[in-house]
C-alpha positions as CSV (number, residue, x, y, z in Angstrom):
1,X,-8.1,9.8,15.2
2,X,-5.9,6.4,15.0
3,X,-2.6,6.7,15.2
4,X,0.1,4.5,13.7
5,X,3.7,5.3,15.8
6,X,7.2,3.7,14.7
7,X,8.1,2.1,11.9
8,X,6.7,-1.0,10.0
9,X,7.0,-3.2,7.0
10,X,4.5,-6.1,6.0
11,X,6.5,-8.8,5.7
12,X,3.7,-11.6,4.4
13,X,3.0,-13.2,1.0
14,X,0.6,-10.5,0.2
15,X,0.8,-9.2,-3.2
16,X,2.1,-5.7,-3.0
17,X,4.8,-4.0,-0.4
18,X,3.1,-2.2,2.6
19,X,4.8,0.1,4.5
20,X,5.2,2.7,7.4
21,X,6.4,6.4,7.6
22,X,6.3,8.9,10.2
23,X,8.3,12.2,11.0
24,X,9.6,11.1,13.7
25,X,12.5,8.5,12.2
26,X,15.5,8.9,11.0
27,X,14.3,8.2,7.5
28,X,11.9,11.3,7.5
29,X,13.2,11.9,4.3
30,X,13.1,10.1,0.7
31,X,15.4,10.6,-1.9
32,X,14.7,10.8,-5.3
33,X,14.0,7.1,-7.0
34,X,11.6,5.3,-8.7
35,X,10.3,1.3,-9.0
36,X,8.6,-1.2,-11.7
37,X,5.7,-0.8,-9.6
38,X,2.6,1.6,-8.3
39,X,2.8,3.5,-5.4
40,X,0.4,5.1,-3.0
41,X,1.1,7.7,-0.7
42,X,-1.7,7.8,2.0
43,X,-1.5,10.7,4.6
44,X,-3.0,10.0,7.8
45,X,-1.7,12.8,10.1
46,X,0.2,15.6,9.7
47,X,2.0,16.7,6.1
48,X,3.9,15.3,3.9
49,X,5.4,16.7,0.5
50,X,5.9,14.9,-2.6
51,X,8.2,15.8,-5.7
52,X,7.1,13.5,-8.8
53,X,9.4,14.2,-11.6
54,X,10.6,17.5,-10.1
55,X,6.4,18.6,-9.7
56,X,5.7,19.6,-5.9
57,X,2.8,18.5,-4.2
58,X,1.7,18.8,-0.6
59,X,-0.5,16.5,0.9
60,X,-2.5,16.4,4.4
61,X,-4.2,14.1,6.6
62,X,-7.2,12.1,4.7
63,X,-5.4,13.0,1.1
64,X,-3.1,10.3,-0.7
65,X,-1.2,10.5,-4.4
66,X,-0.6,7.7,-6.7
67,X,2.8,7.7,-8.5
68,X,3.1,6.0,-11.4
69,X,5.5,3.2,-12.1
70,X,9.4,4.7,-12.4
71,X,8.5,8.1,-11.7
72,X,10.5,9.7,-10.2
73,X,9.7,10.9,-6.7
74,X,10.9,12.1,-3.3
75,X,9.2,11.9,-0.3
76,X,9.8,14.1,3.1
77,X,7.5,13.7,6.5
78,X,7.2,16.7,9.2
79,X,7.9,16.0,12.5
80,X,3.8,15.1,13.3
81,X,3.5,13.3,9.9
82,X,2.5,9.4,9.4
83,X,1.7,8.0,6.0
84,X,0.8,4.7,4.3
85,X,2.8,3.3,1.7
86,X,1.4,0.8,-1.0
87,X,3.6,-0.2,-3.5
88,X,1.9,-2.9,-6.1
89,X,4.0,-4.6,-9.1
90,X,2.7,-3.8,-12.2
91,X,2.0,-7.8,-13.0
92,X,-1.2,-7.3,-10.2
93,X,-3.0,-5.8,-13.1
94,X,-3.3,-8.3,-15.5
95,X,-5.0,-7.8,-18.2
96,X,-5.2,-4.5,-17.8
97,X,-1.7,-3.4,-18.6
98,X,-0.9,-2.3,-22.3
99,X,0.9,-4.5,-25.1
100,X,4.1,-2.7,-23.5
101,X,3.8,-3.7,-20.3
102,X,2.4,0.1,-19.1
103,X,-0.5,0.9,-17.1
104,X,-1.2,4.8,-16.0
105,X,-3.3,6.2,-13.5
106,X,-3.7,10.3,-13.1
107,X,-6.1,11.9,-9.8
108,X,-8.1,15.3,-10.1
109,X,-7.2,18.1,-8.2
110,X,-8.3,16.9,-5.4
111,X,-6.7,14.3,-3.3
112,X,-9.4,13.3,-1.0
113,X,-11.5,10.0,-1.7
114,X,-13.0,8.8,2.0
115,X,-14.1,5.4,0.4
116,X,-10.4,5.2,-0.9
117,X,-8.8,6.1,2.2
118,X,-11.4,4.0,4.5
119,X,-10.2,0.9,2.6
120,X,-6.1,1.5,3.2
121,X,-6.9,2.6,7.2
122,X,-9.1,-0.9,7.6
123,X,-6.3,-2.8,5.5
124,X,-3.3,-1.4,7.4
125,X,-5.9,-2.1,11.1
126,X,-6.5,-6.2,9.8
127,X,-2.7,-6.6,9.5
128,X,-1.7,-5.6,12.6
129,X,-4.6,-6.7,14.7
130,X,-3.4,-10.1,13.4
131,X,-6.8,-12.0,13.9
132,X,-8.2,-15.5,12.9
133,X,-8.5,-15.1,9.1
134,X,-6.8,-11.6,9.2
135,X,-5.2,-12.8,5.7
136,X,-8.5,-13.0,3.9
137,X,-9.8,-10.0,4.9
138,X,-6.5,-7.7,4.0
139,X,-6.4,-9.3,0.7
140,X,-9.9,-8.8,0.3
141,X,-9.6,-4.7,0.9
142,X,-6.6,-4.8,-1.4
143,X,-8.9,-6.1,-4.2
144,X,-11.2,-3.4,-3.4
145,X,-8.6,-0.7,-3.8
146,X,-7.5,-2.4,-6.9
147,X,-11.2,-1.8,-8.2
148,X,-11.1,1.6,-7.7
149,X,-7.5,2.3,-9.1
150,X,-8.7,0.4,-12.2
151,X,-12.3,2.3,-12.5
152,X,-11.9,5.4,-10.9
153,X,-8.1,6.1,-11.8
154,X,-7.2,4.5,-14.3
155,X,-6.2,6.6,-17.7
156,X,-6.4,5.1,-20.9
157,X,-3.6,5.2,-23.6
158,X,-3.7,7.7,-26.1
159,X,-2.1,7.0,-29.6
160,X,-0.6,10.3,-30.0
161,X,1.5,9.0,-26.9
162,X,2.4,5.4,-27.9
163,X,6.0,6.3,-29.4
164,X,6.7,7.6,-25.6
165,X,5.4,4.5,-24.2
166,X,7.6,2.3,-26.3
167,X,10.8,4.5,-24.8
168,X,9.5,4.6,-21.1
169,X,8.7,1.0,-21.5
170,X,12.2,0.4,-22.8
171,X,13.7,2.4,-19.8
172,X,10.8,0.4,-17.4
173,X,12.8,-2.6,-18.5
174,X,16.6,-1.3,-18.0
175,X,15.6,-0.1,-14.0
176,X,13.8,-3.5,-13.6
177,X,17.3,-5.4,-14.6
178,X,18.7,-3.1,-12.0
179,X,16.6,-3.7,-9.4
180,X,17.2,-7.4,-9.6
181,X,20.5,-7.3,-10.0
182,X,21.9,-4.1,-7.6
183,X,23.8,-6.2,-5.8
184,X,26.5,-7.2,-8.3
185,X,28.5,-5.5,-10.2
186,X,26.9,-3.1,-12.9
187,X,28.4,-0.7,-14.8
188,X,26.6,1.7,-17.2
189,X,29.1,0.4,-19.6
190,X,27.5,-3.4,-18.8
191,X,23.9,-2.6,-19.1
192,X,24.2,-0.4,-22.1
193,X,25.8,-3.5,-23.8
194,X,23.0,-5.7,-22.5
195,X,20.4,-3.6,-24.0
196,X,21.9,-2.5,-27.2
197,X,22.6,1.6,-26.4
198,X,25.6,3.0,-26.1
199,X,26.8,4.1,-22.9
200,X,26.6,7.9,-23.9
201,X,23.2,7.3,-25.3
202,X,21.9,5.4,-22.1
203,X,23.4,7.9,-19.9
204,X,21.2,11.2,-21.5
205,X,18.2,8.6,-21.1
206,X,18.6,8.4,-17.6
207,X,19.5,12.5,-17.4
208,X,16.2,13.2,-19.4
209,X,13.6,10.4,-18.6
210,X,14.8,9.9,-14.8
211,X,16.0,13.5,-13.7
212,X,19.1,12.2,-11.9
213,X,22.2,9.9,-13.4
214,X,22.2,6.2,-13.9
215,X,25.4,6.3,-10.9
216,X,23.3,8.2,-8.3
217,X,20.3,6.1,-9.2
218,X,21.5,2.7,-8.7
219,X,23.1,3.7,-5.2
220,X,19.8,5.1,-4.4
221,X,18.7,0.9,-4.9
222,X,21.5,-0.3,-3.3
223,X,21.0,1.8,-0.1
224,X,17.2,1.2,0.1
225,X,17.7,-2.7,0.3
226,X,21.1,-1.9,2.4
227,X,18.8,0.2,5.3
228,X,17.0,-2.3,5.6
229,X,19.2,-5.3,6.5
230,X,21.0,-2.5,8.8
231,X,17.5,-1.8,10.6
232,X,15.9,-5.3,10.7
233,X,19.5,-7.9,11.2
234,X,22.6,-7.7,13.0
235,X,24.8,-8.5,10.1
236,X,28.5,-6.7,10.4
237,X,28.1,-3.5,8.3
238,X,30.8,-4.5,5.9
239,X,28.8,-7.7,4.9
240,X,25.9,-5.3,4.5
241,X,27.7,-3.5,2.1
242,X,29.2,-6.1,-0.2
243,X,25.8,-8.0,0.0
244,X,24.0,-4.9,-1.9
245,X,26.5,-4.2,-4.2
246,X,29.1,-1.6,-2.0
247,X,32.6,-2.2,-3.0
248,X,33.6,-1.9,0.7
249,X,32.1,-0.5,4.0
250,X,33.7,3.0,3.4
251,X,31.7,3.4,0.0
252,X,28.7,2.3,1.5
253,X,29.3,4.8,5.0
254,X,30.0,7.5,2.3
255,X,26.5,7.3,0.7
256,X,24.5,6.2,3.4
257,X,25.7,9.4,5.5
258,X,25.2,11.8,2.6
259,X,21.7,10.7,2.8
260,X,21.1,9.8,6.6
261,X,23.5,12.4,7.8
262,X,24.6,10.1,9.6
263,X,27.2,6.7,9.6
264,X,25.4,3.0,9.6
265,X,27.7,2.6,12.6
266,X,26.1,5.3,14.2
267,X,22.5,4.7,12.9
268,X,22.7,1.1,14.2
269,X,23.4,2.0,18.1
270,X,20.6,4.5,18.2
């Protein structure tokens, strides 16, 4: 049995975000949030239980969930856990995407598909082996898992359900305007205005459609992209924090150690 130790992030122009968890970082644990995009949880060792939209689910070695863009989920790793992370934006699909923009997959019962999971393990190997061509052959598995998600997982829309679509596309658009601009200032006031709601209205939008408030949920962005400038640069923490979107360094300490349990400052020398 492989195993993938540490911490690491693709960082190519591949078309999806690729990444790597294990139980035994400081970020064992994921808050609740949720993307524009696909993700795919892939356990390869250990456990690790997932909470999409407030549903539990536990996963084990050689099992993997798909989440479903802006869902809301929450990730944590035991101690012996690692897991792949996929995350694909919804414009990979194409033509497959619905006139608003949607596409849905849903999984049996079970979580176990060997093929599926053989093709994530050989893509995740090509990377980091890093050999002539390795680029052709990662995109190349990609495509493959794209075929199944598209023919083996993919769930068609029903027209009893197309008046929800046309909200949840609605909110898909208001969380992909804050994902692209987390790191200025953005008031529910502001992006109510910009989208026509009041901010009353789009504040029970995000309580019933997201689980958590629009506040909590935009710090949840701003302290994904702040970790990692904090883990992968040596900027000064205060620039960290102005850069994605902190008022100050004590605002950004405040949230980051209510997540981390612990201050950047600290975080950093470790």
């Amino acid at each position: 049995m492989e195993h993938f130790l540490g911490t690491n992030e693709i960082q190519h122009e591949f078309p999806f975000r690729l990444l790597k968890r294990t139980g035994r970082e400081e970020k064992s644990i994921w808050e609740k949030h949720g993307h524009n995009a696909i993700e795919i949880v892939a356990v390869f060792c250990g456990k690790v239980r997932c909470y999409v939209n407030d549903r539990g689910k536990d996963l084990s070695e050689g099992e993997f969930l798909i989440v479903n863009s802006n869902d809301i989920h929450a990730v944590a790793i035991d101690r012996f856990g690692e897991m792949i992370v996929i995350q694909i934006p919804l414009n990979v699909f194409g033509k497959y995407l619905s006139e608003d923009h949607r596409i849905c997959f849903e999984q049996e019962e079970e979580n176990k598909d060997e093929t599926f999971m053989k093709l994530i393990r050989q893509m995740y190997q090509a990377y980091q082996e890093t050999k002539e061509g390795f680029e052709f052959r990662v995109q190349s598995l990609f495509y493959q898992i794209l075929y199944l998600l598209v023919t083996q997982y993919r769930k068609m829309t029903e027209i009893e359900g197309l008046k929800e679509g046309k909200q949840t596309g609605r909110l898909s658009e208001i969380i992909t305007y804050m994902e692209e601009n987390y790191s200025r200032e953005l008031t529910l006031e502001q992006l109510a205005q910009k989208f026509g709601y009041s901010a009353t209205y789009l504040s029970r939008m995000f309580r019933k459609d997201v689980k958590i408030n629009y506040k909590e949920y935009l710090t949840n962005i701003r302290l994904e992209h702040a970790y990692r400038d904090l883990r992968s640069t040596r900027m000064p923490i205060v620039d960290i924090a102005v850069n994605n979107g902190f008022p100050n360094s004590k605002a950004f300490s405040k949230a980051f150690q209510k997540i981390y349990g612990t201050l950047p400052s600290k975080y950093r020398k470790r």
